[in-house]
Backbone bond lengths (Angstrom), bond angles and torsions (degrees), N, CA, C in turn:
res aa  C-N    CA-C-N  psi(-1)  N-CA   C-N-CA  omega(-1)  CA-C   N-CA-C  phi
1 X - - - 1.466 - - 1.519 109.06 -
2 X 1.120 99.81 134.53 1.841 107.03 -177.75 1.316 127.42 -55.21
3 X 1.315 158.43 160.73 1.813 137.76 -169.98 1.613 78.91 -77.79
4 X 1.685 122.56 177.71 1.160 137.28 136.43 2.129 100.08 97.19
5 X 1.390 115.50 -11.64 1.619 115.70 -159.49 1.918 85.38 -114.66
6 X 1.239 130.11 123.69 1.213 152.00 -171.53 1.905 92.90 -71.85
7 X 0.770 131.42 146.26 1.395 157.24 156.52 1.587 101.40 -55.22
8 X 1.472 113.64 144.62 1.879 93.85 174.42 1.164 94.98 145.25
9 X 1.466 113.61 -178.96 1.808 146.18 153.36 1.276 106.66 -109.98
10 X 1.223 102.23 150.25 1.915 128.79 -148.34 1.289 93.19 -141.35
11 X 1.362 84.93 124.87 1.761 84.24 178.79 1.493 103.72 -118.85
12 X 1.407 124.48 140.98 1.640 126.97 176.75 1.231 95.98 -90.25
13 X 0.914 98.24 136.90 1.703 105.39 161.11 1.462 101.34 -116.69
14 X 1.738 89.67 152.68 1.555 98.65 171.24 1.179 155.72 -4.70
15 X 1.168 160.96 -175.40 1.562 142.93 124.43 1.243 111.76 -107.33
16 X 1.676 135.75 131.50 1.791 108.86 -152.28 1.494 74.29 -122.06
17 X 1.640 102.05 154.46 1.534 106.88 -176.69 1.443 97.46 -138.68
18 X 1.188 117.99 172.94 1.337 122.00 178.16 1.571 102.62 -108.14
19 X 0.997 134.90 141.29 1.349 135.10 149.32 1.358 123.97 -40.64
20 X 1.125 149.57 159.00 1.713 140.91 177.50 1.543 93.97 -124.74
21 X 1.356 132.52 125.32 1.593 130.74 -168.39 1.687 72.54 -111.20
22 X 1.500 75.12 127.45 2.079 97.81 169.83 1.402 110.36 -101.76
23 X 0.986 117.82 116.19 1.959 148.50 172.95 2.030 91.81 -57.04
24 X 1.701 91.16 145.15 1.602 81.23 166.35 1.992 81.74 -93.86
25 X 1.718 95.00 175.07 1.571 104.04 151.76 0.982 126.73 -67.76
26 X 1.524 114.87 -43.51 1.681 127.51 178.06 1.122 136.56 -42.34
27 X 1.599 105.10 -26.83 1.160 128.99 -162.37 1.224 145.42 -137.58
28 X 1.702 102.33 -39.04 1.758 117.23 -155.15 1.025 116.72 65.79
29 X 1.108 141.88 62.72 1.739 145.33 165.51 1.220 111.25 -134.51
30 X 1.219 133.83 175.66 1.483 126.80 179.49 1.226 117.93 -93.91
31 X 1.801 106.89 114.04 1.527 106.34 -178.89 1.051 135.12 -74.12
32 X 1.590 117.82 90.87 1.754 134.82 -147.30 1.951 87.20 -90.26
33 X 0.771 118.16 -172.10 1.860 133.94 -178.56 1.368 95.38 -95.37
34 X 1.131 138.38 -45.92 1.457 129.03 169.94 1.308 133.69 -53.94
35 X 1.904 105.23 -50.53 1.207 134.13 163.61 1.549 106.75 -49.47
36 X 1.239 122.67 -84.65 1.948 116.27 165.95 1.526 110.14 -20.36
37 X 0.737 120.63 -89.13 1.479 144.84 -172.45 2.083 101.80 -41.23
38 X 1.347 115.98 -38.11 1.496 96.91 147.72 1.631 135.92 -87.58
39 X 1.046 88.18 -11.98 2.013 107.04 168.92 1.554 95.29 -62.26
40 X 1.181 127.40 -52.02 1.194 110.51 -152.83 1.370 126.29 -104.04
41 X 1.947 102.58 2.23 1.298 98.98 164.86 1.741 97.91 -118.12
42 X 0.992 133.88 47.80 1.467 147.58 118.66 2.018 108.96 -65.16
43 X 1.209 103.57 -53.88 1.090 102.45 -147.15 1.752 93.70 -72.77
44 X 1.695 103.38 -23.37 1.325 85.74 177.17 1.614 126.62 -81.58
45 X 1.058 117.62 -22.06 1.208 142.21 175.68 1.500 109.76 -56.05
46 X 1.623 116.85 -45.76 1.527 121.32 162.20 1.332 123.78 -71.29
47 X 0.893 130.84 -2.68 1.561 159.41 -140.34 1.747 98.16 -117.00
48 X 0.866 89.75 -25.56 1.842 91.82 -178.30 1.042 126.47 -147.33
49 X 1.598 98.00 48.03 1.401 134.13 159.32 1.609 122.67 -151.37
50 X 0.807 112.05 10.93 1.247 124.43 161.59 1.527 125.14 -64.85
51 X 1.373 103.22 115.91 1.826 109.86 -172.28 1.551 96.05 -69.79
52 X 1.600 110.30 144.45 1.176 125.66 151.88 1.697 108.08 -45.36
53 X 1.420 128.70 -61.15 0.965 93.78 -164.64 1.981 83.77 -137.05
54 X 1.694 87.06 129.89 1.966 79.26 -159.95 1.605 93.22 -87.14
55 X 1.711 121.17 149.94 1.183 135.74 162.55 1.512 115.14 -78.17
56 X 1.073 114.55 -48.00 1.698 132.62 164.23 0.898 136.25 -130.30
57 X 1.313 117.64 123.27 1.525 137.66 -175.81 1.660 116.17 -100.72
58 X 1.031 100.70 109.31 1.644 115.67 -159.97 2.043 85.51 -100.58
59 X 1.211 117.07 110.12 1.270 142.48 154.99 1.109 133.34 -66.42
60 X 1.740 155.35 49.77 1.228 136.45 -161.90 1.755 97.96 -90.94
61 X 1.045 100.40 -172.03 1.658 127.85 -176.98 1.581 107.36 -69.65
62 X 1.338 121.02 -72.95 1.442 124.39 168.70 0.854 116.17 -171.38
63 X 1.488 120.50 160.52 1.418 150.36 -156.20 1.516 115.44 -38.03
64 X 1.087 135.42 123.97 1.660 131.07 165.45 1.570 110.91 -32.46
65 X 1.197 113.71 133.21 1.956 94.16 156.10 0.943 123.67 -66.68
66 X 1.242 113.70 -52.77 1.853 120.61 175.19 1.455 119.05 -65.28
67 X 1.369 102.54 125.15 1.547 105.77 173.85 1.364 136.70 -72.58
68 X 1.161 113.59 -4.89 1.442 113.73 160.48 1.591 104.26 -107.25
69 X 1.475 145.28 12.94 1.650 112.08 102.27 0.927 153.52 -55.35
70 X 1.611 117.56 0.87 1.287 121.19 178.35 1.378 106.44 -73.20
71 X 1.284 126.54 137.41 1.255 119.39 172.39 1.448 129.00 -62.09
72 X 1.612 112.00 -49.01 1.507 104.99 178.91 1.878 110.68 -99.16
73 X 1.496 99.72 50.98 1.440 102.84 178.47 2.009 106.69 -83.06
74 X 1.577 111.89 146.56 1.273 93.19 -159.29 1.497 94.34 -87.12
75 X 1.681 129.44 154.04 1.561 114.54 179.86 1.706 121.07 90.31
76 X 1.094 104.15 143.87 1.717 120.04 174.56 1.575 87.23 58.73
77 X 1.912 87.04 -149.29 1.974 97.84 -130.81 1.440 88.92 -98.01
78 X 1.483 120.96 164.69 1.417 100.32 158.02 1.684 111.68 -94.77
79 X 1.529 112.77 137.71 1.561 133.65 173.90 1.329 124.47 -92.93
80 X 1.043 115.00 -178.02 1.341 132.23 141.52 1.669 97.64 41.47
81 X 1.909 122.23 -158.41 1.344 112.28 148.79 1.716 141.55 -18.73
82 X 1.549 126.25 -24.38 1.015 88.74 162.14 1.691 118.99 -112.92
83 X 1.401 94.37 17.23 2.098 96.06 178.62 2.231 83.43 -67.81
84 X 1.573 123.73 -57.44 0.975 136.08 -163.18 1.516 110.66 -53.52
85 X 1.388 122.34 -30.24 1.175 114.48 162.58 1.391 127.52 -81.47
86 X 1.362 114.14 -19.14 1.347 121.62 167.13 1.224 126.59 -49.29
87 X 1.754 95.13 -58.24 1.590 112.99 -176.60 1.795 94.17 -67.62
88 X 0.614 137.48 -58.27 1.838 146.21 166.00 1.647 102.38 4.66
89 X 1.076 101.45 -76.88 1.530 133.55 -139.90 1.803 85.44 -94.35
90 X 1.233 134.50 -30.47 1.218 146.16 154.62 1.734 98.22 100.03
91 X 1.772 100.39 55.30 1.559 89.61 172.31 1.595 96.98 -130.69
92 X 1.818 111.24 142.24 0.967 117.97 -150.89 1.664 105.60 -94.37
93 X 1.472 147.58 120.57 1.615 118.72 -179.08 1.477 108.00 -85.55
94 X 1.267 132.89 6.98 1.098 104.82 -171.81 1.421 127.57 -102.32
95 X 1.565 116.46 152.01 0.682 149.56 -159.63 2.117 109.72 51.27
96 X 1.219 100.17 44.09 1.634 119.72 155.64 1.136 123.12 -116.79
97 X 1.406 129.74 154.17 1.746 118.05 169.94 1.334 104.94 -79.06
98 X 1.216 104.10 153.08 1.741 125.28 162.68 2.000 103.45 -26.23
99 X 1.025 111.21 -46.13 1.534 118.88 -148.12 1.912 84.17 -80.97
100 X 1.051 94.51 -42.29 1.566 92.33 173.48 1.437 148.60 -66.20
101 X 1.745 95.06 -27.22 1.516 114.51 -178.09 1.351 104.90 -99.68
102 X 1.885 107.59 3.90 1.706 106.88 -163.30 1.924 79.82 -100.25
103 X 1.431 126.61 -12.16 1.308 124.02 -151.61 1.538 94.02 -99.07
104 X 1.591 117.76 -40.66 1.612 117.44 -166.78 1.396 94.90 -70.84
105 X 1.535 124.28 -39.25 1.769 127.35 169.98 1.357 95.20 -45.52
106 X 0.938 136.94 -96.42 1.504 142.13 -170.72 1.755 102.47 -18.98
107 X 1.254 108.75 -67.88 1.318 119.84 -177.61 1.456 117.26 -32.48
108 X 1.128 95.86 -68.88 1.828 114.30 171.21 1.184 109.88 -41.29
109 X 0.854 145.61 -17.70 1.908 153.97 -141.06 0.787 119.54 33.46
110 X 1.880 128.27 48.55 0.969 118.99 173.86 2.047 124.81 -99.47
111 X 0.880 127.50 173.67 1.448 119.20 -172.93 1.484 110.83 -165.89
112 X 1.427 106.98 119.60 1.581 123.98 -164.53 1.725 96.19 -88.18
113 X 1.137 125.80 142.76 1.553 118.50 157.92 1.872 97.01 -170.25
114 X 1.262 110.77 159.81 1.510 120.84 -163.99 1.633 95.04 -145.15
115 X 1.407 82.73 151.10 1.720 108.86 -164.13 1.383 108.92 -52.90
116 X 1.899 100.80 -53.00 1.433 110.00 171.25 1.823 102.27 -98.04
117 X 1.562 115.40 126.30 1.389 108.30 175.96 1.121 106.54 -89.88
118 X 1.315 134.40 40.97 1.689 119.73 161.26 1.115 101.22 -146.13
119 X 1.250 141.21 160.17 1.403 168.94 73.63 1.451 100.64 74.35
120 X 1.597 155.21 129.06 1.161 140.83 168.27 1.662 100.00 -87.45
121 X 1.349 128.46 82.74 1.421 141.83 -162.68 1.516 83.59 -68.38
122 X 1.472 138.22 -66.30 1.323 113.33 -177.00 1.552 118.83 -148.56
123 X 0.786 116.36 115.70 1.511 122.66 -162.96 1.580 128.21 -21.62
124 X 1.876 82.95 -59.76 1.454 102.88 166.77 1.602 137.18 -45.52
125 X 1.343 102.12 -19.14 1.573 117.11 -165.30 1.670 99.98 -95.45
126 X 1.695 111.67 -11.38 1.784 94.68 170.16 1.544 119.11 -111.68
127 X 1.485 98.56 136.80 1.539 114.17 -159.55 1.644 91.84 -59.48
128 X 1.482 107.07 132.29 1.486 115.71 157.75 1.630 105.85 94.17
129 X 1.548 108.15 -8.47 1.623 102.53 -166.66 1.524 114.49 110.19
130 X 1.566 109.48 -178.24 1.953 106.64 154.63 0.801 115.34 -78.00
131 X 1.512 134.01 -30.31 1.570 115.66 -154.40 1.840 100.57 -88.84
132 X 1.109 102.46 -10.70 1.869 119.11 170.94 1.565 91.75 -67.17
133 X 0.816 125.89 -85.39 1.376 149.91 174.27 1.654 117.41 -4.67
134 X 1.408 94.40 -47.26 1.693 128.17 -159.19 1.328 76.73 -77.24
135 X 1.586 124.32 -82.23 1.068 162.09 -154.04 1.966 113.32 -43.67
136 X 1.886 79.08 -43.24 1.677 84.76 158.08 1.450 125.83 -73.43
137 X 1.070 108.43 -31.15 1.690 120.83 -157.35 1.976 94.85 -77.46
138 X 1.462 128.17 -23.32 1.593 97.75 -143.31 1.340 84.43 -114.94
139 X 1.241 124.29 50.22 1.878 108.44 143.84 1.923 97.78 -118.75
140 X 1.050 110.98 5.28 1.509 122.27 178.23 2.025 92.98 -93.64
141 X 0.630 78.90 -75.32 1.974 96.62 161.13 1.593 125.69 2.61
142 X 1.648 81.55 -73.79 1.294 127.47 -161.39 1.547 101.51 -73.63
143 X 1.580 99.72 -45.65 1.813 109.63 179.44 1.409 110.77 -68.61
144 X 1.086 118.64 -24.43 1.549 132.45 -172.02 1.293 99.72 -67.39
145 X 1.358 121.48 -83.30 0.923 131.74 -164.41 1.488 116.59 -62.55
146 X 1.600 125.46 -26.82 1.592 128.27 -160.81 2.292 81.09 -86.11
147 X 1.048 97.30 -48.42 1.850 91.46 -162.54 1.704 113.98 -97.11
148 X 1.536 107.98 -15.90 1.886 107.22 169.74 1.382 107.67 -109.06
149 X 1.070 125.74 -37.33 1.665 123.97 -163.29 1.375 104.96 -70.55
150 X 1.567 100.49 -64.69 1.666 123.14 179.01 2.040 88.17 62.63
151 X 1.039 127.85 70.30 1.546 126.43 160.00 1.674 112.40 -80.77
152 X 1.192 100.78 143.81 1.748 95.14 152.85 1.354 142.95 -51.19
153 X 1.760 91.13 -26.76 1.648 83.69 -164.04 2.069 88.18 -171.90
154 X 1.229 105.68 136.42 1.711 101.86 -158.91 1.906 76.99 -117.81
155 X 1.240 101.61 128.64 1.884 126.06 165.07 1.055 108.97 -96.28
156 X 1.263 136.91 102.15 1.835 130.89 159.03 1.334 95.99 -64.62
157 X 1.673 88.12 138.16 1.956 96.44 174.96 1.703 82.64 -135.57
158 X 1.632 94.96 156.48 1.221 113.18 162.53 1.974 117.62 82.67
159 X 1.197 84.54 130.92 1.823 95.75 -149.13 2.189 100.46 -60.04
160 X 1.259 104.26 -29.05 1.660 104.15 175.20 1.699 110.67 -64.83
161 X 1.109 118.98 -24.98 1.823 110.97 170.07 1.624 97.21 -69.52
162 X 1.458 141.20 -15.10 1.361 99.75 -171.87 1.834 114.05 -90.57
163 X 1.264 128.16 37.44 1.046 137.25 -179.82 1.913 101.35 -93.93
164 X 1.557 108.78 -47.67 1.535 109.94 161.25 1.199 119.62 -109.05
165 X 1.237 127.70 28.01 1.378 135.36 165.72 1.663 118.22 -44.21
166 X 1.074 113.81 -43.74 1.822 122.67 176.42 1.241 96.97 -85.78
167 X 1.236 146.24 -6.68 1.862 128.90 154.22 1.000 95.72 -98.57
168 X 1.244 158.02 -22.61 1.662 128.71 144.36 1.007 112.39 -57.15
169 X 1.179 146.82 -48.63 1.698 125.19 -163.60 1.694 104.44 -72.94
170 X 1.349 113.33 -53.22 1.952 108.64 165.23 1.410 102.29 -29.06
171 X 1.411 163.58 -60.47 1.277 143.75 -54.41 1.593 80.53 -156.87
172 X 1.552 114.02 130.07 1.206 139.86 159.18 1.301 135.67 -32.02
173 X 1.767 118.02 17.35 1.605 126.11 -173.79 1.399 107.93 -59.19
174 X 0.663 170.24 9.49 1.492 167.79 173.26 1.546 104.23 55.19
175 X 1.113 110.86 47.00 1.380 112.94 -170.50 1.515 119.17 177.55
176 X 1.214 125.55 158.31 1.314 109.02 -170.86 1.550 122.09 -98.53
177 X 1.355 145.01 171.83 1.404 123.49 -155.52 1.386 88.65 -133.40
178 X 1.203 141.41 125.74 1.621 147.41 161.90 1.543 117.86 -106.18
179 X 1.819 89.63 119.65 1.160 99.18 -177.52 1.641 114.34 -122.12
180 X 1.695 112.79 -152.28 2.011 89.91 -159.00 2.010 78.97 -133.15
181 X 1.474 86.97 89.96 1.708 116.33 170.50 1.523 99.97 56.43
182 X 1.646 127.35 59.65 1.283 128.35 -157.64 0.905 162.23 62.30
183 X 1.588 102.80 7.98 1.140 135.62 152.65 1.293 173.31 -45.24
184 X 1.350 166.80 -33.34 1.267 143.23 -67.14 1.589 120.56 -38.79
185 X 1.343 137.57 131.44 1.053 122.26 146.46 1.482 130.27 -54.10
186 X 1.752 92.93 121.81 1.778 103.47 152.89 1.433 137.24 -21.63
187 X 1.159 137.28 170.37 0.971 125.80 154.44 1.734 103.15 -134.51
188 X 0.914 126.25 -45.85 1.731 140.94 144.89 1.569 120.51 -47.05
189 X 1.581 114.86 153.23 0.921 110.98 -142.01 1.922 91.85 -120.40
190 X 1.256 112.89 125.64 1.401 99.07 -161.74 1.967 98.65 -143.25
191 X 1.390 112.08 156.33 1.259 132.35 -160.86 2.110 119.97 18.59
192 X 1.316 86.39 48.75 1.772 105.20 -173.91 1.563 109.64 87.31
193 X 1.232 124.48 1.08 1.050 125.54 -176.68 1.879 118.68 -86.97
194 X 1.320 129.59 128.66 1.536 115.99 -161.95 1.746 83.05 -95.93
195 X 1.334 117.87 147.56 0.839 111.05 -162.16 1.917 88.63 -108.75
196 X 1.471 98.74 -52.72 1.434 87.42 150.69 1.421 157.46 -24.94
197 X 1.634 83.88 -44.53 1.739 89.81 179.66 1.521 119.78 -84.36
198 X 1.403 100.72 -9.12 1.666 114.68 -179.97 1.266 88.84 -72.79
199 X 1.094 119.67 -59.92 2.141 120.18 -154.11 1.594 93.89 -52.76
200 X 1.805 108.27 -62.75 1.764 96.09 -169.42 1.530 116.73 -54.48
201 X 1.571 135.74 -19.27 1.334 134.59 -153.23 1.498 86.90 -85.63
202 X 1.410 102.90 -35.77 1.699 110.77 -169.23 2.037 106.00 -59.34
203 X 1.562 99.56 -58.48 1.176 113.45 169.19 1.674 114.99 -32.37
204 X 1.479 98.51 -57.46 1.829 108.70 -173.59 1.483 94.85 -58.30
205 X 1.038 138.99 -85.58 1.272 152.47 -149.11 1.814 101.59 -50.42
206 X 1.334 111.88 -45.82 1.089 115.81 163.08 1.696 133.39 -51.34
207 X 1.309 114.10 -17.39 1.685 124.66 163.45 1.806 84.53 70.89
């Protein structure tokens, strides 16, 4: 035994580590293997419908949970948010396939995308709230849309964007943003008001 090393049993202890909780980009939520893995077949699904060159960029707050509200989900009926954008935009699905009514969307130049692209899986899990959330997401947003999207003209839909509604309109889109007398547009139809029929009049007037 060497001079200076005590006689004995030695005990190792552990090595204690912290876990690292991984953020999606999309979002701020915790990027679980499930969570990724539905990000990314959304994303493919939007991915191949995307206009070359979009006329309107329809903006909501974030993502449906349910996947057959998603609008460019591939399969079944359209629901929820995207039957409402359909009727919106004044395109009819019936009696067309999905692949078809996802093509006249395309056609039209229109293009769905949300501040947060996923699902708000649980409220609790984003630091500060949504409008924190929101708040994180739109200089990521903002880049998207001013140097990949390049739209004519960006529509906020959906009543949860008007919490950052005035840092989108400040905000560098290269384009102008129309809303319904300062608003976000509806997509639902509420105290006699079509909420729909406002967005298309908006659309018309818009050329």
């Amino acid at each position: 035994m060497r001079a200076g090393l005590k006689s004995g049993p030695y005990k190792i202890l552990p090595i204690m580590t912290n876990p690292i909780a991984l953020v999606c980009d999309g979002c701020g939520q915790a990027a679980t293997a499930e969570h990724i893995a539905r990000r990314l077949q959304r994303l493919e699904w939007t991915t191949r419908y995307r206009p070359v060159h979009i006329h309107t960029l329809l903006l909501g707050a974030f993502s449906p949970l349910r996947d057959e509200e998603f609008l460019y989900r591939s399969g079944g009926e359209f629901r929820g948010e995207a039957a409402q954008i359909l009727e919106a935009v004044g395109i009819s699905p019936a009696g067309k396939t999905r692949d078809a009514v996802h093509a006249e969307f395309q056609r039209a130049g229109f293009f769905l995308t949300h501040v947060l692209e996923c699902p708000l899986e649980d409220e609790g899990n984003l630091q500060g709230g949504i409008q924190a959330a929101l708040k994180k997401r739109l200089a990521a947003v903002a880049t998207r849309i001013r140097r990949s999207l390049k739209p004519k003209r960006v529509m906020a839909i959906t009543e949860e964007l008007a919490v950052v509604l005035d840092d989108i309109v400040a905000m560098d889109l290269g384009c102008p943003v129309l809303l319904d007398h300062g608003k976000p547009f509806l997509l639902e139809s509420r105290a006699g008001e079509n909420g729909a029929a406002r967005l298309r009049e908006a659309l018309a007037a818009a050329g």
